[in-house]
C-alpha positions, 0 to 999 in steps of 0.5 A: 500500500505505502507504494501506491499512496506514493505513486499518487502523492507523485501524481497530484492530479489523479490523487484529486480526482481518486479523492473526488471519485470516492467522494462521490461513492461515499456521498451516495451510502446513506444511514436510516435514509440521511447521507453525507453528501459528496462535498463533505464526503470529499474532505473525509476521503481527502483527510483519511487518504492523506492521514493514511499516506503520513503514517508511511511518512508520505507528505500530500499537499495541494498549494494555495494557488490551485486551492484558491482557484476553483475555490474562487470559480464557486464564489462566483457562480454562486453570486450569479446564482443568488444575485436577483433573489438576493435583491428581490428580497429587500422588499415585499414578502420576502422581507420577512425571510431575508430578516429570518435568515439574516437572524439564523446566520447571526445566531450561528457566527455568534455561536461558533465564534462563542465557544470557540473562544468560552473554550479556548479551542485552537485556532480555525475551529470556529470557521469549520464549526460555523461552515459545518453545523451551518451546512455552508461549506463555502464558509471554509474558504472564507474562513482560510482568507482571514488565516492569509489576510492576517484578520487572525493572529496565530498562537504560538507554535501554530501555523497557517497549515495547521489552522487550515487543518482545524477547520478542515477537522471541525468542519467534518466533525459538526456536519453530521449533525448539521445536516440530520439535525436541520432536517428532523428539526425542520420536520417536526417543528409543527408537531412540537408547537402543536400546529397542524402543518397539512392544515395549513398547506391545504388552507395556502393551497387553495387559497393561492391555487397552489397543486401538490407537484412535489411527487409527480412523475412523467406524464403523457397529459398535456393541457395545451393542444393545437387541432385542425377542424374542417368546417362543414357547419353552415351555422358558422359558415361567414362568421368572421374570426373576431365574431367567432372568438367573441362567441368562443373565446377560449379558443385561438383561431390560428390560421385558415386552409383554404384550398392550397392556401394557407391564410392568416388569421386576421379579425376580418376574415370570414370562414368559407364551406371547407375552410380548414381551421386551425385552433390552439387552446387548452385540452379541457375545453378543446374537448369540450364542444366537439363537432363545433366546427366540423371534423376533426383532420389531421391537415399537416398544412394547417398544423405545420404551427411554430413552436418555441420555448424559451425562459422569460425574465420578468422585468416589467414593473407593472407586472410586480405583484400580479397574480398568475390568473391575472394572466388567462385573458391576455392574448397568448392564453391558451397557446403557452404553457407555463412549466415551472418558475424559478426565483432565485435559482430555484423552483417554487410552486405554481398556481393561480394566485401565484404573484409574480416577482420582478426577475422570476425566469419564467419556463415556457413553451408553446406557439411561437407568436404567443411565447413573442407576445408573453414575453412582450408583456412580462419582460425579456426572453431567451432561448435555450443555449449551451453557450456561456459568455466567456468574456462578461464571465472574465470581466465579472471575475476581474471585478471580483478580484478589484473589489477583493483588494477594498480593504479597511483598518483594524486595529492599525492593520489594513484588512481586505475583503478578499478575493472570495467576498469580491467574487461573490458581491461581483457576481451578484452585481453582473448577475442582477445587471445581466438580467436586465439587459436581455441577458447579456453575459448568459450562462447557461444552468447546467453551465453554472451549476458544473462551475459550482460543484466542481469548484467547491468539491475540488478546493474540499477535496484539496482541503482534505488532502492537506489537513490529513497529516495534522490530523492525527497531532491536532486532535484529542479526545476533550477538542473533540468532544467539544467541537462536536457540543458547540456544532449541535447547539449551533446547529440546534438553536437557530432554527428553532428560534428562527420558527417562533418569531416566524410563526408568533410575531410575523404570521407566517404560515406554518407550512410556508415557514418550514421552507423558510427555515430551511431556506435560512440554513442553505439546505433544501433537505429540510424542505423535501422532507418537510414537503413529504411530512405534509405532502404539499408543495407548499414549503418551497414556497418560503425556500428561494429567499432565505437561501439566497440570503443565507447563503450570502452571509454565512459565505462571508461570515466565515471570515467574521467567525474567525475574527471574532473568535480571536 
């Protein structure tokens, strides 16, 4: 064995990708239906590889240039993901889950910070108990960045190595719990406070026409259809089509066939013995006056209709605030349908009273025409692309780093924000910028989400790797005990408190507020399985904002806890 941990300790490049290989493998073992996750199973393998190879007296070690950098691609897609929600969520409804998890993350850097310093724990300890009983992994970077701008003052003895590995330790200690605890929390908070959350889910429901999608598979169903009729009713015979759309308005006449001829649809032409119409609308009422017209004809011409997707980016301000069902009488009803909303970078549910927000992608898809005419009325459209905009993307990152150097005194010494909270600040700033003006500097989701998890897993994996020879020397059975007392209370008490001025001082629903609580500790488990508990959709409801927020703060926060622990 001690040939092969040598032969990749020569080879750095296949030991990061053994390492984020077996990351994912152990990510996927689940215990009692909860796991670990594939980013901290990374610093468990990293650290376990590298402790393992020390023992032969084999030293594995990444260097901090590679280490930043993919640390630093994550700071940035996260900006990007988080930029519109995180802005949205300065006003309105969303307001009181950006003041919940603004209150959640506080109460975390304070209680990781805290104990660290009650307790006299070594160095670093309260950059991973924050990132670890808070499931923010991104906080470790920061957290680093405050060891190498100086924010923190080493012991003596200590080094910048050997702090990186405390918090690479403390991290993996504390997100056990972080995680499990997060998720029978957000789970059983109604029951312990006697309310009953299916109750509350039924009652939004039906108030805001929100459908329980959480569980739906595949289906053939499709509630938009396009059919061709030939008509052969002398009753509609030299009807015009305004005169046949104010009899029938929940139909769309698309075209007219007639003869070789295929004819627009304008309000003045009349319907003629044999004129073959095309009409979209949707399924349920299409079915419902058959032989209206005539029969039914499967006219490849009449039917040749284009048909689009696109995601439309809200930014009307006259549609803020503006009901789904607001929507059925607009011109486009029934030739699109709306497949699923996105705010913030994450879906929520949809119904008819769902209000829109401005910056909600909108996924649509349906005729050409009226996907033009939607997007006309609601904002600005983009079709679907695989391409990204290397060059918004290199100027993001290098306003990122420029804002990095800004810096202010402490104590007499200048302290920068940092490359990590530059990146982040820019890529909320393009991404908001960007949304405005016809997405300009467009990345593609699948795009952003590869740039995220690649990088985060990558620099964990890194992290890992060089904590696992201090490992061994750092930790003793009292610092352990104590890491793993101070993550559960912080992983325990924020959400619990973050519930009670939910429910009793701002109102929130009850089934809203379990997505709200999940949102205000960056993990979407809490939400899935808070939607299971009830079988509603509704959780997700109060998810996107908190997330977003949090998932700003307790980034940066990592820096903060370390400061505050000295």
């Amino acid at each position: 064995m001690e040939q092969v941990l040598s032969w990749l300790a020569a080879h750095p490049y296949i030991l990061l990708f053994v390492v984020v290989a077996g990351a994912v493998l152990l990510g996927k073992v689940t215990l009692a239906g909860y796991s670990l996750g594939m980013v901290a199973s990374a610093i468990v393998v990293g650290a376990a590889i590298s402790a393992w190879a020390s023992l032969y007296g084999i030293k594995m070690k990444y260097d901090d240039f590679a280490k930043s950098l993919f640390y630093y691609l994550f700071m940035y897609g996260v900006g990007l993901r988080t930029g519109p929600s995180f802005v949205n969520s300065l006003k309105g409804d969303g307001l009181k889950f950006a003041i919940l998890a603004v209150f959640c993350s506080v109460l975390g850097v304070l209680g990781a910070s805290g104990f660290a310093k009650l307790w006299d724990l070594p160095t670093g300890a309260a950059g991973g108990i924050l990132a670890g009983a808070m499931t923010m992994s991104a906080a470790l970077g920061s957290a680093e960045e405050a060891v190498r701008q100086g924010a923190v003052t080493l012991r003596p003895g200590e080094t910048a190595e050997s702090v990186s590995s405390m918090i690479a330790v403390s991290y993996g200690l504390t997100y056990i719990w972080g995680t499990v605890g997060i998720i029978l929390i957000c789970k059983y908070l109604p029951r312990w406070w006697r309310v009953d959350a299916k109750a509350a889910a039924k009652k939004y429901e039906e108030e805001f026409g929100v459908p329980n999608v959480d569980d739906a598979a595949m289906t053939g169903f499709r509630p938009l259809a396009l059919r061709a009729y030939r008509l052969t009713n002398d009753d509609i015979v030299g009807w015009s089509v305004r005169h046949f759309l104010d009899k029938y308005p929940q139909y769309k006449v698309l075209n007219v066939r007639r003869g070789d001829e295929r004819l627009d649809a304008p309000d003045d032409l009349k319907f003629q013995k044999d004129d073959v119409i095309a009409l979209g609308g949707r399924l349920d009422v299409m079915t419902e006056k058959m032989g209206l017209i005539g029969p039914e004809v499967p006219d490849a011409k009449a039917l040749n209709i284009p048909i689009d997707s696109a995601e439309i980016l809200v930014t009307n301000k006259d549609m803020e605030g503006k009901e789904l069902g607001e929507l059925q009488k607009a011109d486009f009803a029934g030739q699109i349908a709306l497949h699923s909303i996105e705010r913030g970078g994450v879906p929520i549910p949809v119904g008819l009273h769902t209000k829109l927000q401005r910056l909600d992608v909108l996924f649509v898809g349906g005729v050409k025409s009226a996907v033009d005419h939607a997007a006309a009325l609601l904002g600005k459209a983009a079709r679907p692309s695989t391409v990204t905009d290397l060059l918004m993307w290199s100027v993001g990152m290098i306003l990122g780093f420029l804002i990095g150097l800004l810096g202010f005194r402490v104590q007499g010494s200048m302290v920068t924000l940092g490359a990590g909270a530059g990146l982040l600040v820019s890529g909320v700033i393009v991404s908001s910028i960007a949304s405005r003006i016809r997405f300009i500097g467009y990345t593609p989701n699948a795009a952003r989400n590869i740039i995220e998890d690649l990088g985060l897993v990558l620099f964990i994996a890194m992290v890992g790797v060089n904590s696992g020879a201090a490992l061994i020397s750092q930790l003793t059975g009292a610092i352990t005990l104590k890491i793993l007392i101070a993550g559960f209370i912080t992983t325990t008490i924020p959400p619990i408190l973050v519930w009670a001025i939910g429910y009793h001082l701002m109102n929130i629903n009850a089934a809203v507020l379990m997505g709200g609580v999940a949102g205000a500790r960056t993990h979407s488990g809490p939400a899935r399985e808070a939607a299971k508990e009830i079988d509603s959709s509704v959780p997700w409801v109060g998810f996107p904002i908190g997330y977003a927020v949090a998932g700003v703060l307790l980034t940066v926060f990592g820096y903060l806890s370390m400061a505050l622990a000295k």
